[in-house]
C-alpha positions, 0 to 999 in steps of 0.5 A: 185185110184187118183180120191180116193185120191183126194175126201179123201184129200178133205174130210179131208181137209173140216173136219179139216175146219169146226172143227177148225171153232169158233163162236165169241159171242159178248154180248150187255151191261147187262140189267140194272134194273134201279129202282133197288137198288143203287150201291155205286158210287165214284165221283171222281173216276168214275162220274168225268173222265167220264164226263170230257172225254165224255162231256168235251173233246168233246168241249161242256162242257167246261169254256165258252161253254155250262154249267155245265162245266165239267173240272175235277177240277170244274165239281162237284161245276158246277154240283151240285150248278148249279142245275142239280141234284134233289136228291129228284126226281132223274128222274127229275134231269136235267142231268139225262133227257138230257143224257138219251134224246139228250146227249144220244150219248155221254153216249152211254153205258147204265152202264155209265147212271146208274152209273150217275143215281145212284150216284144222287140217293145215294144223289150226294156225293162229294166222 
């Protein structure tokens, strides 16, 4: 009769494990059509303090590093003046070359390149 008890707290005990058991479900970046049409795209509220956070926060973009030197305040004129965009051949934009190519890690998300890649596409608007 112990033994009984014992297997039949043991069965409740493995039941109520395994029903309360979940499944965590983590989902990569959605796929993102690249050449599909462009979204619309704020620089100043998207483009901006993004490459300020990921490029110019990390030392390498600053006033006297390496250019287009993205501090908020200059980062549009160095970007666009500086010849990094092609809104005519928007693949052929050097900004977007470099951060699909060696500065890939520190735009490791592929919404945040699209983002980049469609506002050059949208004509690289100071918007």
């Amino acid at each position: 009769m112990k033994q009984l008890i014992i297997y039949v707290g043991f069965l409740i005990i493995m039941v109520t494990g395994l029903t309360g058991c979940y499944r965590d479900v983590i989902l990569p970046d959605a796929a993102v059509d690249p050449d599909g049409p462009p979204q619309a795209v704020s620089f100043k509220n998207e483009i901006a303090p993004m490459v300020n956070t990921k490029c110019a926060l990390a030392g390498c973009h600053v006033s006297g590093a390496h250019k287009p030197y993205m501090k908020l305040d200059e980062s549009y004129l160095q970007i666009v003046s500086g010849g990094f965009v092609n809104t005519i051949v928007p693949k052929q934009s050097i900004m977007y070359q470099k951060m699909n190519a060696e500065m890939r890690e520190y735009i490791p998300s592929a919404t945040d390149r699209q983002k980049i890649y469609d506002w050059i596409r949208n004509g690289a608007l100071n918007n």
